[in-house]
GULO-867734 format. One record per residue (C-alpha): chain; residue number from 1; x negated, y, z negated. Coordinates in Angstrom, 1 decimal. Layout:
<zazas>
> A,NUM,X,Y,Z
...
</zazas>
This chain:
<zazas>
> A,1,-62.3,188.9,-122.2
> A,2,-61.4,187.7,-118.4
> A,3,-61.5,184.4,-117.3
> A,4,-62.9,184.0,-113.8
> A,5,-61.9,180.4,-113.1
> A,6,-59.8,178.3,-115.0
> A,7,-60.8,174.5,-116.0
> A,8,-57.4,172.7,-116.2
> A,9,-58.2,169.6,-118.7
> A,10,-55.8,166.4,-119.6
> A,11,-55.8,164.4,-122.5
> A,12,-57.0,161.0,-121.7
> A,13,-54.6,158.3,-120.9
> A,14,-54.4,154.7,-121.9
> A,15,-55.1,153.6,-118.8
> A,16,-58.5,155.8,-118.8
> A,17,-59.8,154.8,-122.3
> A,18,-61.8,151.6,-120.9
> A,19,-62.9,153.6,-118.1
> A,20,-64.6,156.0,-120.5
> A,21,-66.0,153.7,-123.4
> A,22,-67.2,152.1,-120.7
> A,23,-69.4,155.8,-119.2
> A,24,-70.4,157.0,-123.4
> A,25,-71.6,153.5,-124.2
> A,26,-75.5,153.4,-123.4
> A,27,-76.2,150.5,-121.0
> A,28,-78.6,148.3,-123.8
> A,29,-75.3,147.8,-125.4
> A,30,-73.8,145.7,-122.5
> A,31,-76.4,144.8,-121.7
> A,32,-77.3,142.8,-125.0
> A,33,-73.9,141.3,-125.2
> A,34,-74.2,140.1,-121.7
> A,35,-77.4,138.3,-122.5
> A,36,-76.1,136.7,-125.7
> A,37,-73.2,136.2,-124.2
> A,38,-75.3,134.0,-121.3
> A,39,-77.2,132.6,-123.9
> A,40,-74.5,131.4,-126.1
> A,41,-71.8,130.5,-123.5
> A,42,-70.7,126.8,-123.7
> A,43,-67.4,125.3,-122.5
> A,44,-66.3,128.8,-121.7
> A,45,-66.5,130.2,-125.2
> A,46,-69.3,132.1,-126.6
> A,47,-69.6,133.5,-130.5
> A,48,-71.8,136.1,-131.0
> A,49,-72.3,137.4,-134.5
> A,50,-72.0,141.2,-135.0
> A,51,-75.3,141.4,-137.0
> A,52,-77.4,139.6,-134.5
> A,53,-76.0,142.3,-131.8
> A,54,-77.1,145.1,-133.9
> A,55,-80.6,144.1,-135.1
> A,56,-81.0,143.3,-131.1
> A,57,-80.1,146.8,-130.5
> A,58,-82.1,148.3,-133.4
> A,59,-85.3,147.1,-132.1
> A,60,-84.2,148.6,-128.8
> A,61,-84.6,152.0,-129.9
> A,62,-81.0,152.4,-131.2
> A,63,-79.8,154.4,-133.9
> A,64,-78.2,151.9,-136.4
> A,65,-75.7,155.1,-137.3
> A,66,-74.8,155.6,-134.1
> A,67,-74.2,152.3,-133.1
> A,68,-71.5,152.3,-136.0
> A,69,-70.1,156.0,-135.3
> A,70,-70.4,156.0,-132.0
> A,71,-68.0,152.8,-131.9
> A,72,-70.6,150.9,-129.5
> A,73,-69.7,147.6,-130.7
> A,74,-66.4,148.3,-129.6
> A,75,-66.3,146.3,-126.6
> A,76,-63.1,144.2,-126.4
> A,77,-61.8,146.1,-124.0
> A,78,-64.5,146.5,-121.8
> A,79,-64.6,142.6,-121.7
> A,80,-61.2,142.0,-121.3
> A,81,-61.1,144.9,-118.5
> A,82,-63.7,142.3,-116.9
> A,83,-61.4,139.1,-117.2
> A,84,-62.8,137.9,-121.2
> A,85,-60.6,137.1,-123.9
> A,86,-61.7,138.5,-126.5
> A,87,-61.2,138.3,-130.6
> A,88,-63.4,140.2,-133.0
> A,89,-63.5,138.7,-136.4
> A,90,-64.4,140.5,-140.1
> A,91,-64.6,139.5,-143.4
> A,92,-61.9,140.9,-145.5
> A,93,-63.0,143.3,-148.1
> A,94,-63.0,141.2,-151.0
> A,95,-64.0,138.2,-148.9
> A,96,-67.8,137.3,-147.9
> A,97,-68.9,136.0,-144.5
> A,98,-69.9,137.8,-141.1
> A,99,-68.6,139.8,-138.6
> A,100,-68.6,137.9,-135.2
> A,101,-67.3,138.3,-131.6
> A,102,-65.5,135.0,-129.5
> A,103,-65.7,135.9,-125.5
> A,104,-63.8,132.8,-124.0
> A,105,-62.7,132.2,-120.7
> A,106,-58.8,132.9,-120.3
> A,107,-57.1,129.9,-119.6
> A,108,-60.2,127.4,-120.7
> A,109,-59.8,125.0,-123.7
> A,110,-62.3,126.0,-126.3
</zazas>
């Protein structure tokens, strides 16, 4: 078996990992956290809980699977690329309570 051309392929840097979450993740997805994110903003802080995001994105069409496996919540990065602070919060697992996403304005007073 002959190879005609030869694809040279790097692993992905640090550096390129927002870059790419930021290409895989469907557009609804920033799109909702933008909205609620609008919606919600006050004082330059913003808490947006993590089930509210999903059931959005469920009724868009979304798989709720893949919005868990496909990491699609994962957006702190994304954000902070974009000048947010951002801090995701979780319940421990013996603790109750939701799951919830802060966005605030670096540099702002919450």
């Amino acid at each position: 078996m002959s190879r005609e051309t030869t694809k040279q392929v790097a692993p992905i840097s640090p550096d390129e990992l927002v870059g790419l979450q930021r290409e895989l993740m469907p557009p609804e997805v920033i799109e909702t956290f933008n909205r609620y994110i609008g919606e919600r903003a006050l004082n330059g802080r913003a808490v947006i809980n993590q089930d509210d995001i999903v059931e959005d994105l469920k009724s868009q069409g979304l798989d709720g699977g893949d919005i868990f496996e496909k990491g699609w919540l994962n957006v702190e990065g994304i954000y902070k690329d974009a000048g947010w602070k951002v801090e995701y919060n979780a319940p421990a697992y013996n603790e109750t309570g939701r799951s919830y996403f802060t966005f605030t304005v670096p540099n702002e007073k919450a």
